[in-house]
PASEBA-1860 file (N, C-alpha, C; in nm, 3 decimals):
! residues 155
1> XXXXXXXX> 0.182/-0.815/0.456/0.052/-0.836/0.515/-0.038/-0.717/0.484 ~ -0.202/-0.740/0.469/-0.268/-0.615/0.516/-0.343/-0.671/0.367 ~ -0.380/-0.561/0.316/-0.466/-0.538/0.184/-0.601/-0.437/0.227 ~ -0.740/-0.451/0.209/-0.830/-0.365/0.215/-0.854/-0.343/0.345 ~ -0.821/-0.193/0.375/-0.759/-0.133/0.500/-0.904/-0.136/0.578 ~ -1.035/-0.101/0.599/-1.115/-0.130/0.623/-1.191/-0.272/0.704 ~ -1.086/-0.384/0.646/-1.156/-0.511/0.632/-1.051/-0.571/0.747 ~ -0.944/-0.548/0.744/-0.815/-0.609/0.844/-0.773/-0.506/0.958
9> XXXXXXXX> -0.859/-0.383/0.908/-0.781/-0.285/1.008/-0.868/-0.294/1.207 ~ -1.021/-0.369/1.121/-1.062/-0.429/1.258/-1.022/-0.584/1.322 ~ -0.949/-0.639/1.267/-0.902/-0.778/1.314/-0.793/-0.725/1.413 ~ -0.722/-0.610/1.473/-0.595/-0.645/1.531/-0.666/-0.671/1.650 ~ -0.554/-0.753/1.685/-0.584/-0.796/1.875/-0.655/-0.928/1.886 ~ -0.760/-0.935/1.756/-0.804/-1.106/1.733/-0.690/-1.195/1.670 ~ -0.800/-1.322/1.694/-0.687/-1.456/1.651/-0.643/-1.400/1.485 ~ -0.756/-1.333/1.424/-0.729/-1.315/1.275/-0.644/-1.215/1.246
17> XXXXXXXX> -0.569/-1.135/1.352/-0.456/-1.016/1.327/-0.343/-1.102/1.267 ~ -0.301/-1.052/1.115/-0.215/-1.083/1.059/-0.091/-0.997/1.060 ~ -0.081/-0.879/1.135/0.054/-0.775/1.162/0.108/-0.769/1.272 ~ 0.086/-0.926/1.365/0.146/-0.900/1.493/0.298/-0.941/1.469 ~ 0.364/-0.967/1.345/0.501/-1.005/1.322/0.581/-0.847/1.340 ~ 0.712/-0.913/1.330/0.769/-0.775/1.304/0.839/-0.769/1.126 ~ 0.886/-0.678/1.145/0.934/-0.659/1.000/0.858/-0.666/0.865 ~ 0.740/-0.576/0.922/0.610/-0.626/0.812/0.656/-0.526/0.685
25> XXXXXXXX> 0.605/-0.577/0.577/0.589/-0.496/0.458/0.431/-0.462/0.467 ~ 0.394/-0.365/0.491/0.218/-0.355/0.508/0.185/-0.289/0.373 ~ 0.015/-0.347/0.295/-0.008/-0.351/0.172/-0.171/-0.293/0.223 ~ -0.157/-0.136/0.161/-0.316/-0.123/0.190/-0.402/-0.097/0.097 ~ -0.505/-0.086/0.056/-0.571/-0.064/-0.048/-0.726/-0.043/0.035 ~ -0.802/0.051/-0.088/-0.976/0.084/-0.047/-1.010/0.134/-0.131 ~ -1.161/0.072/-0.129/-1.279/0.108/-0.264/-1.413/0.171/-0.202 ~ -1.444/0.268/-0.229/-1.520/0.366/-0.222/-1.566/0.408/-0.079
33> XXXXXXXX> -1.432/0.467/0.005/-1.468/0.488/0.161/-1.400/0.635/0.146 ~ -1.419/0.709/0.277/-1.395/0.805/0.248/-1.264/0.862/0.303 ~ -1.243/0.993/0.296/-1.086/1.009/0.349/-1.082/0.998/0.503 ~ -1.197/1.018/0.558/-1.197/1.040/0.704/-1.206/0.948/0.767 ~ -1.260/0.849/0.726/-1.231/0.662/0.765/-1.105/0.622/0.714 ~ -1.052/0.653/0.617/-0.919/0.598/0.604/-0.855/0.633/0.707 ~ -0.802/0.745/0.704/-0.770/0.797/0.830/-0.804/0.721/0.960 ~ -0.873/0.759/1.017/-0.916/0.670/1.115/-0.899/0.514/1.103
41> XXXXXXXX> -0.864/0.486/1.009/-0.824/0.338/1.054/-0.689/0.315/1.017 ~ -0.630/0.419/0.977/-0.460/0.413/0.958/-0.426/0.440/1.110 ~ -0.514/0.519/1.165/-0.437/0.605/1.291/-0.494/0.471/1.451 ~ -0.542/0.368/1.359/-0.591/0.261/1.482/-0.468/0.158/1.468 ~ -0.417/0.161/1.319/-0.232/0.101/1.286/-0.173/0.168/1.401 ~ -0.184/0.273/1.377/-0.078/0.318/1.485/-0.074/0.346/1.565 ~ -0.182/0.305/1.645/-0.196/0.327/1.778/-0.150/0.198/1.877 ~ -0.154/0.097/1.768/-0.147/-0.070/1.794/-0.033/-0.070/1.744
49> XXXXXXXX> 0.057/0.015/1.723/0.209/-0.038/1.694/0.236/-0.064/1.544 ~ 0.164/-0.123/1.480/0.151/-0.181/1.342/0.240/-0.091/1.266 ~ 0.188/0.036/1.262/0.353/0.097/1.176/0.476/0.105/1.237 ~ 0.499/0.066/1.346/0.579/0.080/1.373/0.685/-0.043/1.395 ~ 0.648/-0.144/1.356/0.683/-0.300/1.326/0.659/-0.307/1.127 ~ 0.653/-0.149/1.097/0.695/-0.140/0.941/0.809/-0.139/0.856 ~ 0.880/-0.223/0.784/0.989/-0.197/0.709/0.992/-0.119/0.537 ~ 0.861/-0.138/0.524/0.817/-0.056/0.419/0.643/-0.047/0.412
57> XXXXXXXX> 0.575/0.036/0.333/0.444/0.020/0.300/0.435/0.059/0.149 ~ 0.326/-0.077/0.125/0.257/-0.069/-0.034/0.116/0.031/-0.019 ~ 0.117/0.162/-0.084/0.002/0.166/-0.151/-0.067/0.106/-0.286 ~ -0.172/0.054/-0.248/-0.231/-0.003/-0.351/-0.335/0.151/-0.438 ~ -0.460/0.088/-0.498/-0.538/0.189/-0.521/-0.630/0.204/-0.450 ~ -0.644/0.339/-0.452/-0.774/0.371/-0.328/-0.898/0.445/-0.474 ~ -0.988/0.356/-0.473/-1.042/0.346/-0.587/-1.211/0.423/-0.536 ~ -1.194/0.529/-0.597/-1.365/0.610/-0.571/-1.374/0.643/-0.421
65> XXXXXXXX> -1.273/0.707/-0.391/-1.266/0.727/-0.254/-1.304/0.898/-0.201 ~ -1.300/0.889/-0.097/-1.348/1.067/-0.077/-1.217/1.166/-0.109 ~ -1.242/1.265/-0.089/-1.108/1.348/-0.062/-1.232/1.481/0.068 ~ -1.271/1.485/0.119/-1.326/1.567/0.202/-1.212/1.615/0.306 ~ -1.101/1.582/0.327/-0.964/1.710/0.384/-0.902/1.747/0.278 ~ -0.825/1.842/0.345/-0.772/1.934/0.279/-0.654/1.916/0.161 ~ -0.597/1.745/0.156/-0.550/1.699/0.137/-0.594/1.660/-0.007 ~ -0.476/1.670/-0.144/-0.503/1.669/-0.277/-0.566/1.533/-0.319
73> XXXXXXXX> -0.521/1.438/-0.222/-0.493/1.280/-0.264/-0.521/1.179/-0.147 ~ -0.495/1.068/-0.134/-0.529/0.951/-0.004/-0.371/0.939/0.028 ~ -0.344/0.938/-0.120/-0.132/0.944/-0.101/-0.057/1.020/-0.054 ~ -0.105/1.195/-0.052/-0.111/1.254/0.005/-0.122/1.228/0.191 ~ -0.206/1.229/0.208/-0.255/1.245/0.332/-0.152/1.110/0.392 ~ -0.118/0.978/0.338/-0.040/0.917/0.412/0.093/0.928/0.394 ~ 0.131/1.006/0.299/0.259/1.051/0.306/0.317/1.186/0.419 ~ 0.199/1.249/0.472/0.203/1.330/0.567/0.233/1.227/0.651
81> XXXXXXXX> 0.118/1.121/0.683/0.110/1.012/0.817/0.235/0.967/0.843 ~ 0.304/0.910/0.737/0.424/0.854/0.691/0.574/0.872/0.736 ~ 0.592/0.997/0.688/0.696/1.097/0.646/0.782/1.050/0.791 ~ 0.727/1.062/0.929/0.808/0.993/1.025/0.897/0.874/1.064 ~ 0.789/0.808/1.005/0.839/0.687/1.034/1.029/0.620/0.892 ~ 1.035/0.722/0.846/1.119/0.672/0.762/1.146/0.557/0.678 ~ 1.026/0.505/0.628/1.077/0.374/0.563/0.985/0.395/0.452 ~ 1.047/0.329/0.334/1.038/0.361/0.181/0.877/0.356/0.172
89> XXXXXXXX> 0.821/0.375/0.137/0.659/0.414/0.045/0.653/0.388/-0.065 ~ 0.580/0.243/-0.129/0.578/0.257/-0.254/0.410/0.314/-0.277 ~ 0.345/0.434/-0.349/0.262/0.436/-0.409/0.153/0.395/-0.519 ~ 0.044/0.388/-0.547/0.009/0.393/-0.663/0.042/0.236/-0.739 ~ 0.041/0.101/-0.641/0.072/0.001/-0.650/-0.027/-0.088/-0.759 ~ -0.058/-0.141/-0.852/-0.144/-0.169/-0.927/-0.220/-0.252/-0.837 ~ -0.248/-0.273/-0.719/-0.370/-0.408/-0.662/-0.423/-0.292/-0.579 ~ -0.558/-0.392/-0.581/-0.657/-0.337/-0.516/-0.782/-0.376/-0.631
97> XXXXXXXX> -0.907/-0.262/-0.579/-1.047/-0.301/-0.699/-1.020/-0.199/-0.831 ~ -0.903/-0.217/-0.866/-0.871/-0.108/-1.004/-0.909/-0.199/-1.147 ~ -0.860/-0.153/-1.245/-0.864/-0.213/-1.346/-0.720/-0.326/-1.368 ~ -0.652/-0.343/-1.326/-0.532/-0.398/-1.288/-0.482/-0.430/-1.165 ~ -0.521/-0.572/-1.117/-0.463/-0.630/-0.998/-0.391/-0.690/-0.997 ~ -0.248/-0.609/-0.974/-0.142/-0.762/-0.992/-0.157/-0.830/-0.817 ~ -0.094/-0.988/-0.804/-0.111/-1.024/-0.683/0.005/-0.986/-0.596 ~ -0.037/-0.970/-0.493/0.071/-0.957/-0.376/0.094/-1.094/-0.309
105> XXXXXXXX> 0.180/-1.153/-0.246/0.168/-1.315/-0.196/0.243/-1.256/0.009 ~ 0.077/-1.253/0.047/0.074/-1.241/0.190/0.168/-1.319/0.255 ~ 0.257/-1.289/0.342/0.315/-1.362/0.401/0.470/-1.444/0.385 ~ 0.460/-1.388/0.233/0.624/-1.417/0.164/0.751/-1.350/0.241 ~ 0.869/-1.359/0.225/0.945/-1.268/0.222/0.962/-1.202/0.123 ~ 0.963/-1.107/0.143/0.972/-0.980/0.038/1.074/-0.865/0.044 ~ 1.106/-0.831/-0.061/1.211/-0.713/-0.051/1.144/-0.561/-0.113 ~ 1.129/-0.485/-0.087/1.107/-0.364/-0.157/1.181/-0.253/-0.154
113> XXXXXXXX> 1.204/-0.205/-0.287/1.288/-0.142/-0.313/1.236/0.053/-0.417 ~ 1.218/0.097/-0.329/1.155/0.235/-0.365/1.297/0.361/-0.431 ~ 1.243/0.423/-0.571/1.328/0.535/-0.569/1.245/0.566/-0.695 ~ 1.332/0.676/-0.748/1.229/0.833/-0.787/1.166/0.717/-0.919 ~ 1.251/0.617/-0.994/1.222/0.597/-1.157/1.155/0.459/-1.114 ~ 1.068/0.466/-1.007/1.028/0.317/-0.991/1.037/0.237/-0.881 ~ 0.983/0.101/-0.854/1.011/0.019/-0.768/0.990/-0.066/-0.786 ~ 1.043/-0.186/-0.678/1.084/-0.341/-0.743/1.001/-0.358/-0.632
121> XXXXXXXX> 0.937/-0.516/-0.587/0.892/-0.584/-0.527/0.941/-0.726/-0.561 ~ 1.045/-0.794/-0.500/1.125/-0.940/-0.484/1.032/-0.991/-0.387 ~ 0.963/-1.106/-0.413/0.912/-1.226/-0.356/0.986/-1.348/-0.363 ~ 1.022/-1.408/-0.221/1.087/-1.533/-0.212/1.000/-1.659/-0.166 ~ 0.966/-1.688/-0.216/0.844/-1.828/-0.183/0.923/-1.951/-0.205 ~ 0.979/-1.996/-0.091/1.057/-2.151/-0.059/1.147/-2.129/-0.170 ~ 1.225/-2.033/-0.137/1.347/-2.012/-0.241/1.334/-1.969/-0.374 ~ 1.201/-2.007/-0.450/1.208/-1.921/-0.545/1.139/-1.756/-0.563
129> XXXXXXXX> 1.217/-1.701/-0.659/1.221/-1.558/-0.707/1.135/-1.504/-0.733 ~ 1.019/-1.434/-0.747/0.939/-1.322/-0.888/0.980/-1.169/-0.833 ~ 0.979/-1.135/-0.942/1.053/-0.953/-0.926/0.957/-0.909/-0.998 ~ 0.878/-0.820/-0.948/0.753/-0.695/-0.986/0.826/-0.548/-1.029 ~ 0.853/-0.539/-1.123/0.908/-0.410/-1.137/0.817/-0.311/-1.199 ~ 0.779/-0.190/-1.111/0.631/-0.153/-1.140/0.657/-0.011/-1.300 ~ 0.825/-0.014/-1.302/0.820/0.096/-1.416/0.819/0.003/-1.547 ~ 0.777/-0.131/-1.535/0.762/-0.235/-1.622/0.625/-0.225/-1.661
137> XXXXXXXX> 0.539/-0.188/-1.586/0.374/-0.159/-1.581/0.318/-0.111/-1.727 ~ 0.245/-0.184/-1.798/0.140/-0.085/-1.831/0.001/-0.100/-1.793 ~ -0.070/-0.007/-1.785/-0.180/-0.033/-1.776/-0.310/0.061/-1.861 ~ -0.450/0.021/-1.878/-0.549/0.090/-1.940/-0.545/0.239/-1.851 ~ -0.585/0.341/-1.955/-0.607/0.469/-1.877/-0.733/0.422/-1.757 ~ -0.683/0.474/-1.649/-0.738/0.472/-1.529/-0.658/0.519/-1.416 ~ -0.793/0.545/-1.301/-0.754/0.664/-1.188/-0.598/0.595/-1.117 ~ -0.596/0.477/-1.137/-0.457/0.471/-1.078/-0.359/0.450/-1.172
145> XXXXXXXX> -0.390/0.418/-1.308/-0.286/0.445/-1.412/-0.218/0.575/-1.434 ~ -0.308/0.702/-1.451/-0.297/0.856/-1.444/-0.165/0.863/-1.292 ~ -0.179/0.799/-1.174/-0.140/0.845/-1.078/0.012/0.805/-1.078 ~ -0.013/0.673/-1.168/0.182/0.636/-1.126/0.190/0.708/-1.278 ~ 0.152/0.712/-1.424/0.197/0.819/-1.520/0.240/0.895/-1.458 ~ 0.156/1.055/-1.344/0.198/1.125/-1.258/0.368/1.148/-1.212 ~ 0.324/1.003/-1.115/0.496/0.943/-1.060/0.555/0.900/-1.133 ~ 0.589/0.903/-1.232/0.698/0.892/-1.354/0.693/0.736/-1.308
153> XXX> 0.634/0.634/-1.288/0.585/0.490/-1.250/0.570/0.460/-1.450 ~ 0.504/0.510/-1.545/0.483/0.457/-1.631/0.459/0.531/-1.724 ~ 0.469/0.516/-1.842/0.450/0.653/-1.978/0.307/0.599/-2.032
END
């Protein structure tokens, strides 16, 4: 569940809150907001429980975004947020408003699977399979291509 953190992060508590399940895989992504609203609307997740009914989280790309803390990155700063809650982080996810959107399918069961050379994303839709394997990726030079290059995500 989730996608442009901005846009869903004011639906909780309405009929349109899509993270009142448990065992969410949460998928966030943002285009040109700044670090201090991200923030602030990660920290309204968790004030409402939402990470904490997390079994993993997708970063997507946070595309033309601020950096005004002290903080190098947006990945950064939620890997600080993060770091507690113990459950895998995939970064630097190709969706979002980048040059490369692969789809995510809201509401699937999903498996994710995070470690240093990569990560998988298994979608089960009425029994059948697709496997996203993101060190499979290529993509055009761009700000989120550079970032999983970075994370050894892609050469």
């Amino acid at each position: 569940m989730g996608g442009n953190l901005c846009t869903f992060a004011p639906n909780l508590s309405t009929q349109a809150d899509a993270t009142m399940g448990k065992d969410l895989i949460l998928f966030v992504e943002e285009v040109e907001e700044s670090m201090h609203n991200i923030d602030r609307q990660m920290r309204i997740l968790q004030m409402n429980g939402v990470l904490d009914r997390c079994k993993g989280i997708i970063l997507g790309e946070f595309t033309d975004c601020g950096n005004e803390f002290t903080y190098e990155s947006v990945e950064a700063m939620f890997n600080k947020m993060l770091k507690a809650y113990n459950i895998p982080v995939l970064c630097g996810f190709p969706g979002g408003h980048g040059d490369v959107n692969l789809p995510l399918v809201m509401g699937s069961n999903v498996t994710i699977d995070v470690r240093t050379d990569g990560a998988t994303l298994q979608f089960n839709i009425d029994g059948n399979q697709q496997q996203v394997n993101t060190a499979d990726i290529t993509a055009p030079a761009s700000p989120a291509s550079v970032r999983m290059r970075l994370a050894g995500k892609i050469e």
